[in-house]
C-alpha positions in Angstrom: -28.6 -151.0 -160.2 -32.1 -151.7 -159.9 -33.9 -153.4 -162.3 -37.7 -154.8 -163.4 -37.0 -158.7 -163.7 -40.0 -161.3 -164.8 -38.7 -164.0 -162.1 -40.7 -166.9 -163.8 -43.4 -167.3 -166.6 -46.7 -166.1 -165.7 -48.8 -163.3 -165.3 -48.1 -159.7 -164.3 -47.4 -160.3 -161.0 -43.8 -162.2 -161.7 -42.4 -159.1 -162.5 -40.7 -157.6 -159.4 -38.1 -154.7 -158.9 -34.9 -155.8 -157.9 -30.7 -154.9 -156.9 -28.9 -156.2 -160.0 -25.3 -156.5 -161.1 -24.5 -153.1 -163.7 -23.5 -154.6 -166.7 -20.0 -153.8 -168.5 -19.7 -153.5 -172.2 -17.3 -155.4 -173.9 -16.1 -155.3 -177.4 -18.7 -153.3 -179.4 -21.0 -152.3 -177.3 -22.0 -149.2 -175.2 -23.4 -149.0 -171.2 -25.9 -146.4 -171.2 -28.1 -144.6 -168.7 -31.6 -145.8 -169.4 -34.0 -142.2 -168.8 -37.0 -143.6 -171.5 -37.6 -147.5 -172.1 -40.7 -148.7 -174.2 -42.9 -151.6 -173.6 -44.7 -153.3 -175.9 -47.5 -155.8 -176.4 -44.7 -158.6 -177.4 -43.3 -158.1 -173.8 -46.4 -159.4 -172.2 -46.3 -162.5 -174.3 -42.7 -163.3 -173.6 -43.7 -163.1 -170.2 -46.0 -165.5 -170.0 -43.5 -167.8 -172.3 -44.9 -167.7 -175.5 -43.0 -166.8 -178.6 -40.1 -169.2 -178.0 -39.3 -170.0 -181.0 -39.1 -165.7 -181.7 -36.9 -165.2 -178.6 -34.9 -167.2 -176.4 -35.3 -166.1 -173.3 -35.2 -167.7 -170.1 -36.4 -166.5 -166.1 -35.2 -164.9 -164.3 -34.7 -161.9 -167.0 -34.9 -158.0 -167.3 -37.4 -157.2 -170.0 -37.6 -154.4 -172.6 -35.7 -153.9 -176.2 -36.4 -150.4 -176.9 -34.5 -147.7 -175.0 -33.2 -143.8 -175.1 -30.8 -142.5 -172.7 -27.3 -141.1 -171.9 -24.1 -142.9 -173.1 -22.5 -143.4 -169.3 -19.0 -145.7 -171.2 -17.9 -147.6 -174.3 -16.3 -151.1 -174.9 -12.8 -151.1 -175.5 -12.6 -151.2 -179.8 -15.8 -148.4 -179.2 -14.9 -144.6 -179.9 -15.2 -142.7 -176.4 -17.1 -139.9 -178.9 -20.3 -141.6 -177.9 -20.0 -140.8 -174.3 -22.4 -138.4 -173.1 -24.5 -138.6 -176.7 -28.4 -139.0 -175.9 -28.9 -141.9 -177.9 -32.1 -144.2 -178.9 -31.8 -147.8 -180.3 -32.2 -151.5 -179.2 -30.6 -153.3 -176.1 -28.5 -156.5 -176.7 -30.9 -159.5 -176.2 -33.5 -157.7 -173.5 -32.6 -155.6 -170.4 -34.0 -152.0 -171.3 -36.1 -152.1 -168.2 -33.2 -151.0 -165.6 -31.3 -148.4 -164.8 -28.4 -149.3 -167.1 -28.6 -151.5 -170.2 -26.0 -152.6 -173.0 -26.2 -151.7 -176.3 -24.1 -152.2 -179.5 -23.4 -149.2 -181.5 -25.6 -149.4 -184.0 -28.4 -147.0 -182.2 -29.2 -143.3 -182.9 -28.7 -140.1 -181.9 -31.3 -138.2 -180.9 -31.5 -135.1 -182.6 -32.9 -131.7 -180.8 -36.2 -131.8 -182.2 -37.0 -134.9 -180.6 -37.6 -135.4 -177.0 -36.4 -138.6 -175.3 -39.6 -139.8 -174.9 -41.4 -139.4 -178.3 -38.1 -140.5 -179.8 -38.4 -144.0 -177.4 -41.7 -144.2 -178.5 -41.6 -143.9 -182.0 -38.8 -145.9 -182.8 -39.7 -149.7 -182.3 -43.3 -148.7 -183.9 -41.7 -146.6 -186.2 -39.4 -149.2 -187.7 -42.7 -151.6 -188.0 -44.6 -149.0 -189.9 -42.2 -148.1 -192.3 -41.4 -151.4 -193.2 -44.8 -151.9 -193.8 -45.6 -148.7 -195.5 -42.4 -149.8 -198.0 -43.3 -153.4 -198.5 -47.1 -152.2 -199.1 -48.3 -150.9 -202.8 -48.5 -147.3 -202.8 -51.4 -146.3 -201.2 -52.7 -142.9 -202.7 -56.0 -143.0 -203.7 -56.8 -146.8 -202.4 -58.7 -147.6 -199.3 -57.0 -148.7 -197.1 -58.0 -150.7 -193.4 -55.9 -150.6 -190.3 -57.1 -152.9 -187.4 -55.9 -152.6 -183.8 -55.6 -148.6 -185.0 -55.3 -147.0 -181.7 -52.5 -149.0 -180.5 -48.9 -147.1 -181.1 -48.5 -148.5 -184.4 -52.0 -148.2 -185.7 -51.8 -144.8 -185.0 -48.5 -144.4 -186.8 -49.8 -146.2 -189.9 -52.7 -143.9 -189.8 -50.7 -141.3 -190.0 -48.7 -142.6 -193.1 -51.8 -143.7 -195.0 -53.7 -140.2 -194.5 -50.3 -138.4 -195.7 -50.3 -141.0 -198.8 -53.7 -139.9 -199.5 -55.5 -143.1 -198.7 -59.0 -143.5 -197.7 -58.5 -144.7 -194.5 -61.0 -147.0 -192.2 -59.5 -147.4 -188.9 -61.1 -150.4 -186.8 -60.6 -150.3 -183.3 -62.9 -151.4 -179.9 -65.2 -148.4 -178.4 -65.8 -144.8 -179.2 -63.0 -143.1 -177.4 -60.0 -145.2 -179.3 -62.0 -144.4 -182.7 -62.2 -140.8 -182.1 -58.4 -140.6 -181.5 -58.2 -143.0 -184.5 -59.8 -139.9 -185.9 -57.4 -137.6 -185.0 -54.7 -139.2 -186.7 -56.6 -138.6 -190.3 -59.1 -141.9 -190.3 -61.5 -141.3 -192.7 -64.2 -143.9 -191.4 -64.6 -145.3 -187.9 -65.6 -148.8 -187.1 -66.2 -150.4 -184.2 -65.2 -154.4 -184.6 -66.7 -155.0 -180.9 -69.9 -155.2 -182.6 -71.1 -158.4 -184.5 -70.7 -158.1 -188.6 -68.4 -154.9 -188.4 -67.0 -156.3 -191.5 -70.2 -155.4 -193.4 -69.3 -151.7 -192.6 -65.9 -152.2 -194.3 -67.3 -153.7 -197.5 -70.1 -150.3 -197.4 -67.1 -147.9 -196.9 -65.2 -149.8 -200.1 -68.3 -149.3 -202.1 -68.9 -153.5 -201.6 -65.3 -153.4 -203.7 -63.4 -154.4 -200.4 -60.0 -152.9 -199.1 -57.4 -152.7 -201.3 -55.1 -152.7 -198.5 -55.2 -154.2 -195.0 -52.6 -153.1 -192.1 -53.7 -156.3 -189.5 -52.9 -155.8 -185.9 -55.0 -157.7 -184.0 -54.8 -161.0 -184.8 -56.9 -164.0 -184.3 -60.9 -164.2 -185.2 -60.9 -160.4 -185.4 -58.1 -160.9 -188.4 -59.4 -163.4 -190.2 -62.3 -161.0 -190.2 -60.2 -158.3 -191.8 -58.7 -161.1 -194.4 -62.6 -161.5 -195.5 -62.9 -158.1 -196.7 -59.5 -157.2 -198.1 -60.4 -157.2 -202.6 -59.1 -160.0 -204.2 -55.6 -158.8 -205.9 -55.0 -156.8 -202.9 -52.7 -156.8 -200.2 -52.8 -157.5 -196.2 -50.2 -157.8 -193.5 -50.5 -160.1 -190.7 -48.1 -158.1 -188.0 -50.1 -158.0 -184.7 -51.7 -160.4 -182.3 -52.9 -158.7 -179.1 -56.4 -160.6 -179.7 -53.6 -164.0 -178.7 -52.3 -165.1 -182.2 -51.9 -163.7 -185.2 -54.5 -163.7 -187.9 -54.4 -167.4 -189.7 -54.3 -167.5 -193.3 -54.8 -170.1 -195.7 -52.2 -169.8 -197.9 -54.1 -171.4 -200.9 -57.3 -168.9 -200.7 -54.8 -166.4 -200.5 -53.2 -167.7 -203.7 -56.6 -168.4 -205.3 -58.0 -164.6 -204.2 -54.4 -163.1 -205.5 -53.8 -161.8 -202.3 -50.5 -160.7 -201.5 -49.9 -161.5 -197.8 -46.7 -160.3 -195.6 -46.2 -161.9 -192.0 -44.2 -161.0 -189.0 -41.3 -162.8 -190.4 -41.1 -160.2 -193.3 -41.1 -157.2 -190.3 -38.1 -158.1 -188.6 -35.3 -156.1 -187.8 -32.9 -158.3 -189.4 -34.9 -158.6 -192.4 -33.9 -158.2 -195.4 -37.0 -158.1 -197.1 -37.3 -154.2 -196.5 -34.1 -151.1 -196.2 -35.3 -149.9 -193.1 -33.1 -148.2 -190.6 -33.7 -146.7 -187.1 -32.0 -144.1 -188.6 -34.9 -143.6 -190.9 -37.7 -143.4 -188.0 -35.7 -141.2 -186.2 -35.4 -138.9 -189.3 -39.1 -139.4 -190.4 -40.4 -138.2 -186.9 -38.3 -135.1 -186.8 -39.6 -134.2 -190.1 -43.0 -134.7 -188.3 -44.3 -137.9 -190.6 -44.4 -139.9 -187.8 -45.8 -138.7 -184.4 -46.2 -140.9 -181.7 -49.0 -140.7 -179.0 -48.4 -140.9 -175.6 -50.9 -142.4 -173.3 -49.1 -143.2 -170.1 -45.6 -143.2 -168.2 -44.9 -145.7 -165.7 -41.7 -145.8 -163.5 -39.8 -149.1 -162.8 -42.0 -150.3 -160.0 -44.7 -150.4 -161.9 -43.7 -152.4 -165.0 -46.2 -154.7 -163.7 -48.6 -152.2 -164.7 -48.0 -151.5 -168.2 -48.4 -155.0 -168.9 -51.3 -155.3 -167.2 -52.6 -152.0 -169.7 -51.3 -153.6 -172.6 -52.7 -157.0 -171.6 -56.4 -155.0 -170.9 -56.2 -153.1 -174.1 -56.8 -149.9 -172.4 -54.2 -147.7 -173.6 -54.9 -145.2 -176.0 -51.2 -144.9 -177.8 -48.2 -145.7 -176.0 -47.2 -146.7 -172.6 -43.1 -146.0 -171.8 -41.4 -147.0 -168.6 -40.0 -143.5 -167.6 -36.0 -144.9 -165.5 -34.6 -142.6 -163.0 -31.7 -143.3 -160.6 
């Protein structure tokens, strides 16, 4: 099969399309056809080797945890009723980025008012946001700041916080990413390219501050967002596109009474939150969650999407479209 491997640590460029082995399943797990894979601003940073102590991954390695295709054949303690089922859910370890990938049998089905590709695309997000929107006060009536809101998850958890009935400020970088922000049900636009944006923040709160902070871009640009969240309110610290994730000091935290949730309290295995894929997948057909699609790249241009994601120029998603 042919496959998008990142041959060593580096940049962009050590991803190359290659003639792989097809992998069998064994006990539990499923083979299927990959048609839809997303990629993800995590995948960049694995890629250049960062995050080891996340994921243990070593080159030379198929990237890509998030997939939807066609059950192709089952391990042998599997039922043989999945094959043929058009199915979303995560890959074992990585590998999504191929033709075929493995899977274990905890994924989803996709239902019919769901194409492959918004289902793809909302389900990695998805499960992020809705962790987040459960581990969050409620947020009706509160204002409420998303950062990094016209990446796939900000626009997702502008989309829960406008249903909620939040007052939302969206912060993103330029014009075009804060009118789709916008679009979404943002209530206030600010641009944090430009010096003291936090100011704007505190005017849009009524100099109160945010009640609520969704932060997903990390570094200086996050602690930014941790100055204006009210004391007694709440911020996640989930994203780092901007190179780490926002640092907090956990004793002005404690002496603001700020509640703050990290990346460790959004995993998959977490059990600080009931979220299922299940739940994403049932969410988006009921049309709570709907996922923007900026651009579809095929498997010889992985390279590509990283280089988007790296660039920040997406506006929503980017998906690795797979076709044998």
């Amino acid at each position: 099969m042919r496959a998008a491997v990142v041959t060593k640590f580096g940049d962009a460029d050590v991803i190359e399309t290659r003639d792989v082995p097809d992998p069998e399943p064994g006990a539990g797990q499923m083979l299927v056809d990959v048609g839809i894979a997303d990629v993800i601003f995590v995948d960049t940073a694995i890629r250049r080797g960062q995050h080891g102590k996340f994921f243990d991954v070593e080159p030379p390695y198929v990237p890509g945890g998030t997939l939807g295709g066609r059950v192709r054949a089952v391990g042998p303690d599997v039922s043989t009723d999945w094959i043929g089922k058009t199915v979303v859910g995560r890959t074992i370890g990585f590998g999504a980025h191929a033709e075929l990938a493995l899977t274990t049998t905890d994924v989803v089905e996709v239902p019919p008012e769901l194409d492959l590709p918004a289902a793809v695309a909302v389900y990695g997000d998805g499960l992020t946001a809705l962790m987040l929107e459960q581990l969050a006060p409620s947020m009706t009536g509160k204002d409420v700041l998303i950062t990094a809101s016209a990446g796939g998850m900000g626009l997702l958890l502008i989309q829960l916080a406008h249903k909620a009935g939040a007052h939302v400020i969206a912060a993103a970088r330029g014009d075009e990413k804060l009118q789709l922000s916008r679009a979404q049900g943002a209530d206030v636009l600010i641009d944090y390219s430009k010096p003291s944006w936090e100011k704007l923040v505190l005017e849009a709160t009524n100099n109160r501050g945010a009640d609520i902070v969704f932060e997903g871009a990390g570094s200086e640009l996050g602690a930014a967002a941790f100055s204006v969240v009210r004391d007694g309110g709440w911020f996640s610290a989930h994203g780092a596109p901007s190179g780490g994730f926002a640092a907090i000091d956990p004793a002005q935290a404690e002496r603001r009474g700020v509640t703050v949730k990290g990346i460790m309290d959004l995993r998959a295995d977490s059990t600080t939150t009931t979220i299922t894929g299940a739940d994403v997948i049932t969410r988006a057909a009921a049309g709570d969650l709907s996922p923007v699609i900026d651009q579809l790249y095929d498997l010889d241009h992985v390279a590509d999407a990283h280089r988007a994601l790296e660039h920040r120029t997406l506006r929503g998603k980017a998906l690795i479209s797979v076709s044998r």
